[in-house]
C-alpha positions, -999 to 999 in steps of 0.1 A, spaced: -248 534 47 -266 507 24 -233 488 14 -224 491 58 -255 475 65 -251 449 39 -214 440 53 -223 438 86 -253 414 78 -241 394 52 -213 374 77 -239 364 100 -263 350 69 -235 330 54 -227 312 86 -264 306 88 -269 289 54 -242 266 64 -254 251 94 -261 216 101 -296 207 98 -300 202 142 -286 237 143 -305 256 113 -340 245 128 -326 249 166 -319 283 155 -354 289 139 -367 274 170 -346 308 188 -363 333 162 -398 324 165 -395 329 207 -379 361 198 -406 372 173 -435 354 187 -432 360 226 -413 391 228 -413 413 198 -450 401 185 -446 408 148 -479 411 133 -495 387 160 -527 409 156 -528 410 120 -524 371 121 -551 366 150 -579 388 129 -566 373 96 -578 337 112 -607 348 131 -619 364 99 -615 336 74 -621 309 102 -655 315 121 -662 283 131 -632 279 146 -626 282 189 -601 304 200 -582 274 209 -581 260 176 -568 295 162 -543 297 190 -528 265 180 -526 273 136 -513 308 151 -482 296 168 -479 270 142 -478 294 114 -447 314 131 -432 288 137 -434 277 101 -430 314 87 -397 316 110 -385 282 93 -391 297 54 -374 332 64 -343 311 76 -346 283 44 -346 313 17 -311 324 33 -306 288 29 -305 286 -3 -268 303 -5 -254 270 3 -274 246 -15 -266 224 -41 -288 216 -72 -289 178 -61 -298 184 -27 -326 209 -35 -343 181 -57 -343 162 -21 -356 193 -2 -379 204 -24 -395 175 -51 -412 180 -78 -434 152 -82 -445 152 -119 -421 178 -139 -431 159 -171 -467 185 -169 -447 215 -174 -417 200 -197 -447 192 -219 -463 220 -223 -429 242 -224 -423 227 -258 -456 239 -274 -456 274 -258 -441 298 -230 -457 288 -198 -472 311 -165 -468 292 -135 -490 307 -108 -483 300 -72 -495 314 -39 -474 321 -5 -484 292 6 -452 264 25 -417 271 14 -427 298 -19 -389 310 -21 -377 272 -29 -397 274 -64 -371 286 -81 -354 254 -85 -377 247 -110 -362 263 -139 -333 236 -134 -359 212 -148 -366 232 -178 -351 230 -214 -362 268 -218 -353 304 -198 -368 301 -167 -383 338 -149 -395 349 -117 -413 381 -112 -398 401 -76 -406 425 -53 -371 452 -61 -359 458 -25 -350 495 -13 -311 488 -4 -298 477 -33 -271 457 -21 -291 432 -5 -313 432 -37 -282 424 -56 -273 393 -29 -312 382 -30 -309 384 -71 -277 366 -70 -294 337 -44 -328 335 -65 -311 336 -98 -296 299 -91 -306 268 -114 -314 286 -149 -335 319 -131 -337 356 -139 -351 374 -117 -379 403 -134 -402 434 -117 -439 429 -121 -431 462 -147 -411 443 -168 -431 409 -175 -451 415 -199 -422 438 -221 -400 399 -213 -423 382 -227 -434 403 -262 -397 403 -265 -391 363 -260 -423 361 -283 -409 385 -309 -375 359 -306 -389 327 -311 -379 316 -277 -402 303 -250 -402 310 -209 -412 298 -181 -425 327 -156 -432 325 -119 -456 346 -104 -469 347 -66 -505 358 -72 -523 360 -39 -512 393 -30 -542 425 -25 -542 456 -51 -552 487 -42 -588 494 -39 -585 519 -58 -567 503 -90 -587 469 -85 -599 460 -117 -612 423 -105 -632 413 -70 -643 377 -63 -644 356 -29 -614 341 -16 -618 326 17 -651 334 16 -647 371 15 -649 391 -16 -616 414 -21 -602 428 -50 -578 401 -71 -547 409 -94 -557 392 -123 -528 406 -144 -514 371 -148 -552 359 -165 -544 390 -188 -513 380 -205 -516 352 -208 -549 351 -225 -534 379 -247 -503 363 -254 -515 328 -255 -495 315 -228 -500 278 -206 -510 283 -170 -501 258 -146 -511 263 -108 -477 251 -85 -493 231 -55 -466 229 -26 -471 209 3 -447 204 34 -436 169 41 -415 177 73 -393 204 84 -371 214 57 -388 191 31 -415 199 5 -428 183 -27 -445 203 -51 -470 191 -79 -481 210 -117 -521 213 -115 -525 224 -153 -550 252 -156 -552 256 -195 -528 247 -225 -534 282 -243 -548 312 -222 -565 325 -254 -591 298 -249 -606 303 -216 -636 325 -209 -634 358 -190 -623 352 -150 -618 316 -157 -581 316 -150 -580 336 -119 -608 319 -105 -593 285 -111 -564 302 -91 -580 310 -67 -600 276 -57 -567 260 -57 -549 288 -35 -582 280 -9 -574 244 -14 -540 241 3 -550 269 32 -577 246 42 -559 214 44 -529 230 60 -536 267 71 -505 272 92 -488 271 64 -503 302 49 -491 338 51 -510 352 73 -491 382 80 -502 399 50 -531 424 50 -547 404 25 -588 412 37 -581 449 46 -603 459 10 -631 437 20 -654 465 25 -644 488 -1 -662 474 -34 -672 499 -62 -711 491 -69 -697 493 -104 -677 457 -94 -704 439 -83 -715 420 -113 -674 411 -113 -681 384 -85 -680 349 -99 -689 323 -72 
């Protein structure tokens, strides 16, 4: 039934990824009526997620980053099936990277942890690694139909990428250590752990919620470079993306300090362009679950 499914879909995403630009976004225009106005996917989650982290905002003002947002969210669903039919030199002029030279620095000193958050187009970030002199990794969510993990391996693993479970990151990189060779690992951090497991709480947005801080772990442990990836979006289809260095060795930073810095930066780009943020993520649905056992933990 898995490989059925997969035939059956994987037609109609192939004549998607090669459509004109006026078509591609004409037909994202098509998905987010569908999604918006008559399915409503998650437009509840999305409304509390903004009235939560926004209180000073009107409902008018929410309204607008609401529709905006699916708009935008419709656009990066359609872009990552995109990808199947792009070329190196025209992802350079969809997505820029405006100062590589941060991360091509510190790549020949050390492996580097590049932290990002879902935040514009977050898929696109792969076509870093086609910048980079060393192996370039991105830590993945496995999905259940394994055919359509396979295609989504094969589309991420373009320009110099392999793709790795959150399980097997730190066994890559003891064994890349172990070899002498350095990395370069993506990792989306703004995700929510379970209560339950949370080892970390702070404020983001505002709010205090627990915070995977597994990326501050290795790499203080294993000495890596962090750099935050800042993306903005230029114009529909377009983005440019900029290396905020957060330390040059992980083993040097005090307790919190890197997933705190992470965090700032992640609040950054949501308040200068929120609709650009996934909102359709339960990301607040811990707030009121902190351990008294946490609460020296908060930071700021």
């Amino acid at each position: 039934m898995q490989l059925l499914i997969f035939l059956l879909a994987y037609p109609f995403l192939w004549l998607i990824s090669i459509l004109p630009h006026t078509l591609f976004y004409g037909f994202s225009n098509f998905v987010f009526f569908v999604i918006y106005h008559i399915i409503g996917y998650r437009r509840k989650v999305v409304r509390n997620n903004l009235k939560l982290v926004f209180p000073e905002k009107d409902n008018t003002e929410l309204k607008l980053i609401e529709r905006a947002f699916f708009k935008h969210m419709c656009d990066v669903f359609l872009e990552t099936i995109k990808t199947m039919g792009l070329s190196e030199e025209k992802m350079r002029i969809k997505f820029k990277i405006i100062n590589p030279e941060i991360i091509q620095n510190l790549e020949r000193e050390r492996s580097v942890l590049v932290l990002c958050s879902h935040y514009a187009n977050w898929e696109w970030i792969i076509s870093v690694n086609s910048l980079l002199s060393c192996k370039g990794y991105a830590v993945y969510q496995k999905i259940s139909n394994s055919y359509f993990d396979a295609f989504i391996r094969e589309v991420r693993s373009k320009w110099n990428t392999a793709l790795i479970t959150q399980q097997q990151t730190v066994k890559t990189v003891v064994r890349n250590r172990q070899n002498g060779q350095k990395a370069a690992i993506g990792m989306v951090s703004d995700q929510s752990p379970q209560a339950h497991r949370a080892q970390y709480w702070s404020n983001f947005m505002g709010i205090k919620v627990p915070v995977f801080n597994g990326a501050e772990t290795m790499a203080r442990k294993l000495e890596l470079a962090v750099v935050f990836l800042k993306v903005s979006k230029v114009k529909r289809g377009y983005y440019k993306a900029e290396f905020i260095p957060i330390t040059k060795n992980g083993k040097e930073t005090e307790e919190g300090e890197i997933t705190e810095t992470f965090l700032r930066l992640t609040e950054q780009q949501i308040r200068e362009k929120p609709e650009h943020y996934l909102w359709t993520h339960k990301r607040w649905k811990h707030r009121d679950k902190e351990p008294a056992s946490f609460a020296k933990v908060l930071k700021v």
